[in-house]
Each structure stands twice: as structure tokens, then as C-alpha cells.
N, C-alpha and C positions, 0 to 999 in steps of 0.2 A: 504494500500500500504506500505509493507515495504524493506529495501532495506539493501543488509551487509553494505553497503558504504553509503555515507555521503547525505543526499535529499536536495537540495538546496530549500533556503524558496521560491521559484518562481517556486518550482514546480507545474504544474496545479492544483495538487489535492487539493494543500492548497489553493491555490489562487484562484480556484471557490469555497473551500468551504466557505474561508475567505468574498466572493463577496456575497452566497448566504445567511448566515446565518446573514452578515450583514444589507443586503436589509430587510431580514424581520424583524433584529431586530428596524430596522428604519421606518419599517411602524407602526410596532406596537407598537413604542414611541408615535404616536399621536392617539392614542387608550386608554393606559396604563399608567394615573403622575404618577401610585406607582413605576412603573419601573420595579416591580416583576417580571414578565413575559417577558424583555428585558435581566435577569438575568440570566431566566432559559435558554432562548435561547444561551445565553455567553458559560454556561454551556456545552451544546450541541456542541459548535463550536470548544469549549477549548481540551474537547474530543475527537473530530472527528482529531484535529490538530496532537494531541499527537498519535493517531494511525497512521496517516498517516508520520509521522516522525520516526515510527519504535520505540518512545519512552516509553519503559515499565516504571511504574510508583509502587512504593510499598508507602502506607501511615498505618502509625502510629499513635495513639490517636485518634482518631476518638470520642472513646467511651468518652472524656473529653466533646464534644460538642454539647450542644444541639440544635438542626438545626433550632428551632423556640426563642432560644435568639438570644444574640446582642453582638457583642466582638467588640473592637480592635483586631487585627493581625499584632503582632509584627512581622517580621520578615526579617532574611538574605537578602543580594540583590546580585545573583552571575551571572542570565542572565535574557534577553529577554525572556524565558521561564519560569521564575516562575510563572507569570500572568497565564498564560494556567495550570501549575500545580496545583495550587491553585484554579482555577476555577473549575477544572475538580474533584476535590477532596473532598471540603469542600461544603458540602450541606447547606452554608447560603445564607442570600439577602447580598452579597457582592456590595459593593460601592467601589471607588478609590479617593485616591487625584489626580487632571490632571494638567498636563501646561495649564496657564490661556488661550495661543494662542490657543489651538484644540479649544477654545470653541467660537473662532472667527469665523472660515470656518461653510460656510454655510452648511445648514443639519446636518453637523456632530455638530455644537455645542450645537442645536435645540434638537439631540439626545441624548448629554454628558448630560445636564440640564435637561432631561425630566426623564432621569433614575436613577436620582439622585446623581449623579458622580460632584466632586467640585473641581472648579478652585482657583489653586494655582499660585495667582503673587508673584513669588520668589522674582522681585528685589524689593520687597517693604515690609520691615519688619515688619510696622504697619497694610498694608493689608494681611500679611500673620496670626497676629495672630487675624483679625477679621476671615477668615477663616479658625482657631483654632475653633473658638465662633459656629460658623457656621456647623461647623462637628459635632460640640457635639450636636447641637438642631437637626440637621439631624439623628442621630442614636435617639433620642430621641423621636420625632417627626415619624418618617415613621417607627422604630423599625428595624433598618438593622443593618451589621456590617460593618466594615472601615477595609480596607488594607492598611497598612503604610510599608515603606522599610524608616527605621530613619536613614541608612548609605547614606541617600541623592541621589543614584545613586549606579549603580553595582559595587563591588568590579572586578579589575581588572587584580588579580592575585589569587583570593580566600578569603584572608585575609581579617576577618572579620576591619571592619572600626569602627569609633566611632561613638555613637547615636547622634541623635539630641533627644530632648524633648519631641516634638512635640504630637507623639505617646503619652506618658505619659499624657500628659496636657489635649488631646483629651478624653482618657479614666477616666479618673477624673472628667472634669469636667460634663461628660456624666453618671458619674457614673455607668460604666459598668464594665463588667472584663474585662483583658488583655489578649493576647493567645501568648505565646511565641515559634514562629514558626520559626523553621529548614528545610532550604532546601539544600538536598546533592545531587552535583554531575550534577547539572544545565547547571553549567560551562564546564559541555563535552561534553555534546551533542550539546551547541550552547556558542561557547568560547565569549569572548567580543571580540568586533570589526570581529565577524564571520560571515558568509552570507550564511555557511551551517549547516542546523542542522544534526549530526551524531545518527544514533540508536544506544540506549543504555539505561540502567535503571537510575535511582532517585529516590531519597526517598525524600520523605516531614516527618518530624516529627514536631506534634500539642503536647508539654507540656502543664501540668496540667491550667489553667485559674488562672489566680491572683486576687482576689477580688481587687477593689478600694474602697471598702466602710470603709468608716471612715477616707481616706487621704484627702486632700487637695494639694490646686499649688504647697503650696510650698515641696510636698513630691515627684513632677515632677522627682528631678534630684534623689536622692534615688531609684524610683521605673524605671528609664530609667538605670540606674546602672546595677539595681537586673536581668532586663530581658536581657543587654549585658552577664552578669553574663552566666546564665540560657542558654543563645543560645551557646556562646563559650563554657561552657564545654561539650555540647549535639555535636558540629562540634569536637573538641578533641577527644571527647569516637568514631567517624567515620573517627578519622584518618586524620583533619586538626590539624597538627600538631604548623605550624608557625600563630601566634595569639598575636598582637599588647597590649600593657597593656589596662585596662579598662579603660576609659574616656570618660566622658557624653560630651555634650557641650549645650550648650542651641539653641534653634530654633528661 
């Protein structure tokens, strides 16, 4: 279904497919602990969204990833839609960090836990870095990869924000690599604080993977530096021109 003009997120098409492919991703959580096949369905749904929104989608580096490792996934936060872009794109076992609340609500949080997705209590800084600890033995342990957005939350105007650590810390102590990922143009088809998404294209670009082997913690704020680095000048070379000086902060 696509449309010149703008599809709002409650159109039926998404919102049966969002109902259907949820229902079986949720039966097949109590079938499935690796959560794999909870994955592949996301996958499906992520796609199905993106067409029905009219959203064409162009991705780059592909050729960088190999769909049977393990990354971190650095990257931008410009809308509600990177999630679906990214799922639709990247042929890994994609995991999430979640608000600790989804995993309060019945069923759904039965779901979040069983496909290996990890709840993040913000306001607690000590629980936050035991599930630092936690994401690292989970990529380790089930062999997936982790989605982090280190600007805490979408930027609001484009403008890329400062990192948190977190991401860094994760990939370190997991000892995996890092993917330093660009998403352009997210923010038009579904603006912040929008409630319709507009057709129209996006790019995802997947740069080269950064080794973390041979760093350590304390190489956290250097290697959250390198990949603000790395993503700002990949949104400059596409024409974000206004872009904040670099600054880490820690998580």
C-alpha cells in the first residue's frame, strides 16, 4: 500500500500487520529461548511496515557484515523508524536494550525476556551498569548482536547529540566488533513528535566494523569518540551540515 501523501501509523494495514506478526511472534517465544526465530519474524514485520508506509529504503555496507557474527551497532537516533530500518536490512540475531517497564506488562514482558531483549533501569546507575555486564555475557553466550542509539533518545532536530559509553563498554567487554551505523533521512518520513509517516526514501549506511580486541574499559571513552567521529563525518558527506563539537560523556 502506498500513498503520494503522508499514511498515518493507524492505518489498518500496519496495524493488522503490527497485531499479526506480533501474535505469532509471541506464541513462538514459548517454543523458541534462543529467540532466533522471534527475530526472523521482526524481520518480516519490519519489512512489511516499510512497504506499507511507501518507505523506499537504499543500504550500504552490507558487504562489511557477516550475518553469522556478532556486533555492536552503533548508531544515529533521528526517528521511531530506525528500528524497522534496521531490522529490515541487517540480516543479524538483533537484540535491543528496552525500558525496564515493557518488561513489567504481562505477555509482552514474558516475550521481551524470552527473545533475549534487556531491560534497562535508567534511574539507577548501579543497575544500569550490571546490565552493561549483562549484554556483554548475552552476545557472548546466545552469539547475537546489540542495537544501541548512545544519543540516549532521538535527536530532535537532526543534530547529531553526544554518546554515552555504554555502547563502547558493551563491545569491549564482549569482545566483539563495533558497526558504526548511519541513518539518513528517518527524520522525514516520521519527524519527532509525528503521528504520520510520509513516503519517501532513507539510507542506512553500515561502516567498516572496528575491532575491540586488544582494548580495554578504560579505552570506553577513546573508542565512543572514534565512532561519534566516524558517524558525523558519514551525516556531513549527506548533507547534515549543523553538527554539535564531539563529546563523549560516560553512561
Amino acid at each position: 500500500m502506498r500513498r503520494l501523501r503522508g499514511l498515518l501509523i493507524a492505518d489498518p494495514a500496519i496495524v493488522l500487520g503490527t497485531l499479526f506478526f506480533g501474535t505469532i511472534s509471541l506464541l513462538t517465544s514459548f517454543f523458541d529461548p534462543s529467540g532466533r526465530k522471534q527475530n526472523v519474524i521482526a524481520r518480516v514485520w519490519a519489512k512489511t511496515a516499510l512497504w506499507c508506509s511507501g518507505v523506499g529504503l537504499e543500504v550500504q555496507g552490507l558487504e562489511h557484515i557477516d550475518p553469522a557474527g556478532s556486533y555492536v551497532f552503533i548508531a544515529n537516533h533521528l526517528s521511531y523508524m530506525d528500528t524497522p530500518v534496521l531490522l529490515a536490512s541487517v540480516p543479524v540475531q538483533f537484540r535491543f536494550l528496552a525500558k525496564s517497564g515493557l518488561f513489567k506488562i504481562p505477555l509482552l514482558g514474558t516475550h521481551l525476556r524470552s527473545a533475549g531483549h534487556i531491560p534497562v533501569p535508567r534511574e539507577d546507575p548501579r543497575a544500569a551498569v550490571k546490565t552493561m555486564q549483562v549484554a556483554a555475557e548475552t552476545i557472548q553466550q546466545k552469539q547475537i548482536s546489540l542495537l544501541i542509539f548512545p544519543e540516549g533518545g532521538r535527536s530532535r532536530d537532526g543534530v547529531l547529540q553526544q554518546f554515552k559509553e555504554g555502547g563502547a563498554y558493551i563491545a569491549i567487554r564482549a569482545g566483539v566488533p563495533v558497526v558504526p551505523t548511519v541513518l539518513i533521512a528517518t527524520h522525514k518520513v516520521l519527524p519527532f513528535g509525528g503521528g504520520v509517516v510520509e513516503s519517501g526514501k532513507v539510507k542506512l549506511i553500515l561502516l567498516k566494523p572496528i575491532s575491540t580486541s586488544g582494548l580495554t574499559l578504560k579505552d570506553r571513552g577513546a573508542l565512543t569518540e572514534t565512532l561519534r567521529e566516524m558517524i558525523a563525518a558519514t551525516l556531513l558527506e549527506n548533507g547534515y551540515q549543523s553538527l554539535p563539537q564531539v563529546t563523549s560523556s560516560s553512561r
